[in-house]
C-alpha positions as CSV (number, residue, x, y, z in Angstrom):
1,X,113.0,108.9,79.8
2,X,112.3,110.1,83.4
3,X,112.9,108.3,86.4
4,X,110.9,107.5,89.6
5,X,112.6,108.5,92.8
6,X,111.2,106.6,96.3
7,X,109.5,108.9,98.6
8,X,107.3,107.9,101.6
9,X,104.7,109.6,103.1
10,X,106.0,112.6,105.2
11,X,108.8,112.6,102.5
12,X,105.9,112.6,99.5
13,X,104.4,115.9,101.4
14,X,107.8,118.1,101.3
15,X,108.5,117.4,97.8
16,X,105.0,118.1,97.0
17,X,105.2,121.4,98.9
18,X,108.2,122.3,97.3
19,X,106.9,121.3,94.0
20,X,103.6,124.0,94.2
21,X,105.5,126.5,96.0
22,X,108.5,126.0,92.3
23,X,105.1,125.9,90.5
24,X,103.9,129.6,91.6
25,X,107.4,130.9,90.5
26,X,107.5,129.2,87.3
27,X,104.0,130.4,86.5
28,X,105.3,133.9,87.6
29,X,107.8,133.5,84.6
30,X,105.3,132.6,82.0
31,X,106.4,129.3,82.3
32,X,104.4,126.0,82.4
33,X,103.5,124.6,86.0
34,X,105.1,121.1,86.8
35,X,102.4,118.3,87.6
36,X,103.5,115.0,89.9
37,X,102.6,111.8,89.2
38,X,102.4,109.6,92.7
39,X,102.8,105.6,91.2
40,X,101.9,103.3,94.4
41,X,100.7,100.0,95.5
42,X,96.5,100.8,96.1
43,X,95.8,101.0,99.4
44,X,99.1,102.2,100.0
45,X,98.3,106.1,101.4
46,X,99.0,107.9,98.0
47,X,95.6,109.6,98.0
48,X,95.3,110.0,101.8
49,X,98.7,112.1,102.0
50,X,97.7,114.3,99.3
51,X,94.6,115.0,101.4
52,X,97.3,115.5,104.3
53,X,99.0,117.8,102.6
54,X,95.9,119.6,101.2
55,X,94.7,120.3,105.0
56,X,98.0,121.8,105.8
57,X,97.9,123.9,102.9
58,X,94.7,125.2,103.3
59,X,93.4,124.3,99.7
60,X,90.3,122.5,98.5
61,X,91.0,119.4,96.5
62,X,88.8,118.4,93.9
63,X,89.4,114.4,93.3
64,X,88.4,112.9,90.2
65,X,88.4,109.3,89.3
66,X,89.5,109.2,85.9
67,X,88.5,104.9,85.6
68,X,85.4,105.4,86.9
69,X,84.4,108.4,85.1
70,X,82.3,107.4,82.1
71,X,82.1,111.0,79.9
72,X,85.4,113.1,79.2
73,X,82.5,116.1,79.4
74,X,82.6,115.5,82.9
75,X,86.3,116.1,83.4
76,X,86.8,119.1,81.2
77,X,83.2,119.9,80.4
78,X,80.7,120.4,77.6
79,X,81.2,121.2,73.6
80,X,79.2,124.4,73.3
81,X,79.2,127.7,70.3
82,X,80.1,131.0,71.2
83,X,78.8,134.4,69.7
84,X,80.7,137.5,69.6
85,X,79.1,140.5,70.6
86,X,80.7,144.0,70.5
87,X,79.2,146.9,72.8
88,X,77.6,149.8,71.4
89,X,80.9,152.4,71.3
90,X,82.8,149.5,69.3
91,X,85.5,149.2,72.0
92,X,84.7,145.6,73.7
93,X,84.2,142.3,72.4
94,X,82.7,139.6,74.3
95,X,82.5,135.9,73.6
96,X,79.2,134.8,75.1
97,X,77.0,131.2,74.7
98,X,74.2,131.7,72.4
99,X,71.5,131.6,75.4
100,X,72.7,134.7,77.2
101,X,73.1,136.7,73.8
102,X,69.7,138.5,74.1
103,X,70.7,140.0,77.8
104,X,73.7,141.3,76.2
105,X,71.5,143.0,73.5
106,X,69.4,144.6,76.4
107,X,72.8,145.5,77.9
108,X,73.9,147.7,74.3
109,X,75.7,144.9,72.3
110,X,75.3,143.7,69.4
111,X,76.5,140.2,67.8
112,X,79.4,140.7,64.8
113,X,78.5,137.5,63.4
114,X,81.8,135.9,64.5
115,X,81.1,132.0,66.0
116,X,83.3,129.5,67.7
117,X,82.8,126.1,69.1
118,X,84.5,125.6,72.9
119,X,84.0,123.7,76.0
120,X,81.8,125.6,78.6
121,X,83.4,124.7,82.0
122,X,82.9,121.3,84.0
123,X,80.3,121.8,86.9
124,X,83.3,121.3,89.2
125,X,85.4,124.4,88.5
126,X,82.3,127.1,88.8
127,X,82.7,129.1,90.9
128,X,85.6,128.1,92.3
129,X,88.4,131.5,92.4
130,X,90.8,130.2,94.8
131,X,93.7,127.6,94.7
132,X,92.9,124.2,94.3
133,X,94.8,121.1,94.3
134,X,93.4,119.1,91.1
135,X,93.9,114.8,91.8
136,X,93.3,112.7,89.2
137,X,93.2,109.2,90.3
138,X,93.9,106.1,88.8
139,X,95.6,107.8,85.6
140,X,97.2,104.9,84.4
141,X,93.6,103.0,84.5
142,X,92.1,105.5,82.2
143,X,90.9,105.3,78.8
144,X,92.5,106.8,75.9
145,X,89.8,109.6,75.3
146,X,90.7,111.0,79.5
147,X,94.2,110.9,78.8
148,X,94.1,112.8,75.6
149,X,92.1,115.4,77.6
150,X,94.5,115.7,80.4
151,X,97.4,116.3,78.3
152,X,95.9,119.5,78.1
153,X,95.3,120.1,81.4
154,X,98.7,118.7,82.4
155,X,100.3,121.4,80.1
156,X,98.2,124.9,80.6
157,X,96.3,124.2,83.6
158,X,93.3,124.9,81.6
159,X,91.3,123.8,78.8
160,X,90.3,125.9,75.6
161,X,88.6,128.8,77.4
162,X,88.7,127.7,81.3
163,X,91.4,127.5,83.1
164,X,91.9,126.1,87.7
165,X,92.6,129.4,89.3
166,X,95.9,131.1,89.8
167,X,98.3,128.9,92.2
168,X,96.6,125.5,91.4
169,X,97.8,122.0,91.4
170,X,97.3,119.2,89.1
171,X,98.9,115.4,90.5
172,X,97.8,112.0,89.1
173,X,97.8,109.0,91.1
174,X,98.3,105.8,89.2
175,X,98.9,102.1,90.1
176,X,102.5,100.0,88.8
177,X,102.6,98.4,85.3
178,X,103.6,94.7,87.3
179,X,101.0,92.8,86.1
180,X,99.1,92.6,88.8
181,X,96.8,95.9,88.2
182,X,94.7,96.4,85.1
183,X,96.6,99.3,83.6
184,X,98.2,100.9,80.7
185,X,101.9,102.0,80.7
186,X,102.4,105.8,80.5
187,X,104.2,106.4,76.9
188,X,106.9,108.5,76.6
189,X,104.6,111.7,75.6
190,X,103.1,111.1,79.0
191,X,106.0,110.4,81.4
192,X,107.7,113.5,80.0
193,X,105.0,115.7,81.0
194,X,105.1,114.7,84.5
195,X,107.6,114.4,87.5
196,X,107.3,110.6,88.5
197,X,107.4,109.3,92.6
198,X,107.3,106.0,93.2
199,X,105.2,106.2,96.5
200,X,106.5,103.5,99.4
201,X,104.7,102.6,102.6
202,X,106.5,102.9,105.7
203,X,105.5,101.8,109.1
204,X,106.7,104.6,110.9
205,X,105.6,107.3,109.2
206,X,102.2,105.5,109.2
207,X,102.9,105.2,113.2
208,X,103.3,108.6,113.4
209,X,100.1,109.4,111.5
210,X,98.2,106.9,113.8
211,X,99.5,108.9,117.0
212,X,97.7,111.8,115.8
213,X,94.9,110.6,114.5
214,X,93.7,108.4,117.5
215,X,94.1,105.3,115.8
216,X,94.1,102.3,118.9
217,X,97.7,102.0,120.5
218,X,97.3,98.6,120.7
219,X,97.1,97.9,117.1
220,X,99.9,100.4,116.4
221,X,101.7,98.2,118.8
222,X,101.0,95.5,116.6
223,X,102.0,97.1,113.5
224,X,105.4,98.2,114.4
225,X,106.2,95.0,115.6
226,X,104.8,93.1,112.3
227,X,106.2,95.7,109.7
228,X,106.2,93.0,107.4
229,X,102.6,92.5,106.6
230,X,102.1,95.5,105.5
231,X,105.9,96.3,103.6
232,X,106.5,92.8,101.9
233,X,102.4,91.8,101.8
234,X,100.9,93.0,98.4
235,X,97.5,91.3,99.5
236,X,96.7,93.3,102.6
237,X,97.7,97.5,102.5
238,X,97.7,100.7,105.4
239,X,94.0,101.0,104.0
240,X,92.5,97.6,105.0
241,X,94.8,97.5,107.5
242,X,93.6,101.1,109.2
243,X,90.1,100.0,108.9
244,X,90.9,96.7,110.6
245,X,91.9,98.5,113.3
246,X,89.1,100.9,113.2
247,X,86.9,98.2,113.4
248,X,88.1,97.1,116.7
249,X,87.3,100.8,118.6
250,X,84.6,99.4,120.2
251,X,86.6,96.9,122.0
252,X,87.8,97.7,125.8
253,X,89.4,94.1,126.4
254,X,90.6,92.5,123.3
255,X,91.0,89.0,124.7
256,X,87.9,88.7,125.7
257,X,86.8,88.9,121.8
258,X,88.8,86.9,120.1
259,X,86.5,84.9,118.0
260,X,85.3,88.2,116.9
261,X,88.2,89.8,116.0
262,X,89.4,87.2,114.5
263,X,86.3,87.5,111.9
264,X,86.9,90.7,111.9
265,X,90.5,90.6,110.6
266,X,89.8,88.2,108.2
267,X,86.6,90.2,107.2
268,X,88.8,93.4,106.4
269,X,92.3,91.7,105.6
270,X,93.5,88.3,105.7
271,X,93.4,84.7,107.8
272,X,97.2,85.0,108.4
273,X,96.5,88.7,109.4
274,X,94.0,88.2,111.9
275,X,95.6,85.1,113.4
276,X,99.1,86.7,114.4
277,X,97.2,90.1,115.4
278,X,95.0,87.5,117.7
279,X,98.4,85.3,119.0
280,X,99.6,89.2,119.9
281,X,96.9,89.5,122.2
282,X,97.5,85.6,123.5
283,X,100.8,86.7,124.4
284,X,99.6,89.8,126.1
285,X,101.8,92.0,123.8
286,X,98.5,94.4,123.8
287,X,99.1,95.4,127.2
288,X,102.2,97.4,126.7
289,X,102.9,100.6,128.7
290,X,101.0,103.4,127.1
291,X,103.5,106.5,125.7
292,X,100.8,108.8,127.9
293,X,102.0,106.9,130.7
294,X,105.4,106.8,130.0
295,X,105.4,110.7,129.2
296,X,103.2,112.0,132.1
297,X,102.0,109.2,134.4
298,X,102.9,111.0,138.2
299,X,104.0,107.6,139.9
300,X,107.8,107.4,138.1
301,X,108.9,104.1,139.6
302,X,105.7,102.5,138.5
303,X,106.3,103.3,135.2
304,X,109.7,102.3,135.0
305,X,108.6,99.2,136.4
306,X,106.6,98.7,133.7
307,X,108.7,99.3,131.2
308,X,111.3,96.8,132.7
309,X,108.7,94.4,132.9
310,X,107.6,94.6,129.0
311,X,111.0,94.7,127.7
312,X,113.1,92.5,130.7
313,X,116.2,92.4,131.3
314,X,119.9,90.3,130.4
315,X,118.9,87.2,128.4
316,X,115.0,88.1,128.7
317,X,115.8,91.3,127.2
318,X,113.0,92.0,124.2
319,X,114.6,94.4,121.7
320,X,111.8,94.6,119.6
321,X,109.4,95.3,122.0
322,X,112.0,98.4,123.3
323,X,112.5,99.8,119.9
324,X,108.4,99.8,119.9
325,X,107.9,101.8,123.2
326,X,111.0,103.8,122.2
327,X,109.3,105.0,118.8
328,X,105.8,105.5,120.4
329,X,107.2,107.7,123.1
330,X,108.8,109.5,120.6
331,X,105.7,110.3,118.4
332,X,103.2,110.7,121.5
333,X,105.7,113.2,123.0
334,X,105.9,115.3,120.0
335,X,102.3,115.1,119.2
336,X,101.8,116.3,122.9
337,X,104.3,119.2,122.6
338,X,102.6,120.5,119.5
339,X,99.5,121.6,121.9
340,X,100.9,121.5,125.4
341,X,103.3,123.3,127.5
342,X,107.0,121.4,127.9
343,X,107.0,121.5,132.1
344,X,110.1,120.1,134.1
345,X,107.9,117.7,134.9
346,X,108.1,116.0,131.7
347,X,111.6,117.2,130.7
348,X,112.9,115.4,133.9
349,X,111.1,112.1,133.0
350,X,112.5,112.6,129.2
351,X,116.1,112.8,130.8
352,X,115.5,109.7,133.0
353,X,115.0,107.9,129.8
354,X,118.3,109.6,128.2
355,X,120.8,108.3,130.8
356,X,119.1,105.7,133.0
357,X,119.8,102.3,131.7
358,X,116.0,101.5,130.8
359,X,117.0,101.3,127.1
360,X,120.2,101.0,124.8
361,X,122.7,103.4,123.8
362,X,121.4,103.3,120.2
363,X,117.7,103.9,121.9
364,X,118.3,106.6,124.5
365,X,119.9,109.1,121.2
366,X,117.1,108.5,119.0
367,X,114.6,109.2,121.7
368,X,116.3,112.1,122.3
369,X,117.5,113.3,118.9
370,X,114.3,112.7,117.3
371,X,112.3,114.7,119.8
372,X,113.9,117.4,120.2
373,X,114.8,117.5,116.1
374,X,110.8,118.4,116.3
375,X,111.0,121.0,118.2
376,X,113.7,122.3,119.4
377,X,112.3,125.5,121.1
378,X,110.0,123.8,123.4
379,X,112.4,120.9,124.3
380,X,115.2,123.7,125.0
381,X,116.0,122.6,128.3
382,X,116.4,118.5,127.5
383,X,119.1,119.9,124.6
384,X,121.4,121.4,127.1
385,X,120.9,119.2,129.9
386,X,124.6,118.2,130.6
387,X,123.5,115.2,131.5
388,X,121.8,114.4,128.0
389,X,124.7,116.2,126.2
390,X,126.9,113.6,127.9
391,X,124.9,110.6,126.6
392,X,125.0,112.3,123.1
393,X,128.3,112.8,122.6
394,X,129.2,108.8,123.8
């Protein structure tokens, strides 16, 4: 019986790269393509970082929902009778749907006689000539009749006479047989036709994901500090969570809304949600030094300042809140260095934070291991700063 192995987000898109890029070499070999199966908590991000991963790959996807789908004819299309038709000098035979046999007569063929029931293909795959990432969601959700049909798919990447185009992908999504979903545990036949990934949630992968998609700083504040709702809560997911937050946008001054994003959070998650994302802003924890500052603001003592002042100092000293502006520092200033120029400007504040005593030890060489990990071309000069060597190698 196959096994699931636990991959999060950013670790769900490598294997799956991997995975299609195997796929095209197997298929090269006359040798079936593998299909994944992503098994996750709904809500969780499983669909959403397959559309990541789409976008970077530069393929369509073409997303079906196989428990909301009501005819199997719409997955793999309709029952329909072919005629075969030979041309004139006897040398090619064509199988062709009854309704365009009299333009192949015009054309100089003529039927042999020779009939054969198929499926014509789905509405979905006309046309369509380049590669093309196939999801079917909620597998484990659907009936008997879709499953049946997908085995097919699963195997050949095609069905009777239609096939997905050369370099396609086929992954399911499903939901966990715990009890708490309405689904169907895949047999045996099924789980041995597919590579099974048990998809976890991680807060900062998803933090990482907000930084470059504009999601409010504050409430990614928020969220790295309360991991916990999100990682041990199976009521409220990154889904209801994200549009929580989305919700809020309009918002300039948070605690002068309270009662309203209080209804808000309880409209979109939960009462215990919305009340600790409201004691947050009581205790002023949404007014945390922004990474932008902290990366590029030109008065340097002022920020340091505020850092101090967020985190303290001695007894006062707030690791949480420092592991917090240490990790969004990290993913704003790789964001930024994916579109901007590294200047000695910001390389000198990056090496301020590498061996002043702002943060700890265990902070300063994640800050800088992790940034320049990402991109080690454009962070050339922090990597052989002497300075930063010397705070490495401690």
């Amino acid at each position: 019986m196959s096994q699931k192995i636990n991959l999060n987000a950013e670790e769900l898109k490598g294997f799956l790269t991997y995975i299609h890029n195997n796929n095209q070499l197997l298929i090269s070999r006359h040798l079936p393509a593998q299909t994944v199966n992503i098994e996750g908590e709904a809500g969780g991000g499983k669909t959403s970082t397959v559309l990541q991963l789409a976008k970077e790959l530069d393929m369509e996807v073409i997303r079906k929902n196989l428990a909301e789908l009501e005819d199997v004819s719409d997955l793999v299309g309709y029952p329909c009778k072919e005629h075969e038709v030979i041309s004139k000098d006897n040398t090619t035979k064509k199988w062709v749907v009854e309704g365009s046999i009299p333009q192949y007569i015009t054309a100089g063929y003529r039927p042999t006689g020779e009939k054969r029931m198929t499926h014509a293909a789905p509405e979905w795959i006309q046309g369509k000539d380049k590669p093309l990432i196939l999801l079917l969601d909620d597998y484990s959700r659907a009936s008997e009749k879709f499953i049946q049909a997908t085995m097919t798919l699963l195997e050949n990447q095609s069905y009777n006479n239609w096939k997905l185009p050369a370099g396609s992908f086929v992954l399911l999504t499903s939901n966990p047989d715990n009890g708490e979903y309405s689904v169907s545990a895949l047999d045996n036949a099924q789980k041995t036709r597919v590579i099974n990934v048990n998809y976890k949630f991680n807060v900062e992968v998803w933090a990482r994901w907000a930084e470059k998609t504009g999601i409010d700083g504050r409430c990614v504040n928020f969220l790295l500090l309360h991991p916990e709702l999100l990682e041990k809560n199976k009521d409220i997911n990154a889904r209801t969570a994200t549009m929580f937050f989305n919700s809020l946008m309009s918002i300039k001054e948070f605690s002068t809304e309270l009662p309203l994003i209080q209804q808000l959070g309880e409209g979109t998650t939960s009462p215990e949600f919305s009340t600790m994302f409201t004691t947050f802003i009581n205790n002023k924890l949404d007014k945390l030094v922004t990474p932008k500052d902290m990366l590029l603001h030109d008065n340097e003592p002022y920020v340091i300042g505020e850092i101090r002042s967020c985190i303290g100092v001695g007894p006062q000293y707030r690791a949480d809140i420092a592991s917090v502006l240490a990790t969004r520092l990290i993913n704003y200033t790789i964001h930024y260095a994916e579109n901007n120029v590294i200047n000695q400007k910001v390389t000198d504040r990056l090496i301020r934070y590498a061996t002043d005593d702002i943060f700890t030890n265990d902070l300063k060489y994640i800050i800088i291991k992790k940034i320049i990990n990402a991109n080690k071309q454009k962070f050339q000069k922090l990597m052989l700063n002497a300075d930063v060597v010397k705070m490495a190698m401690k």
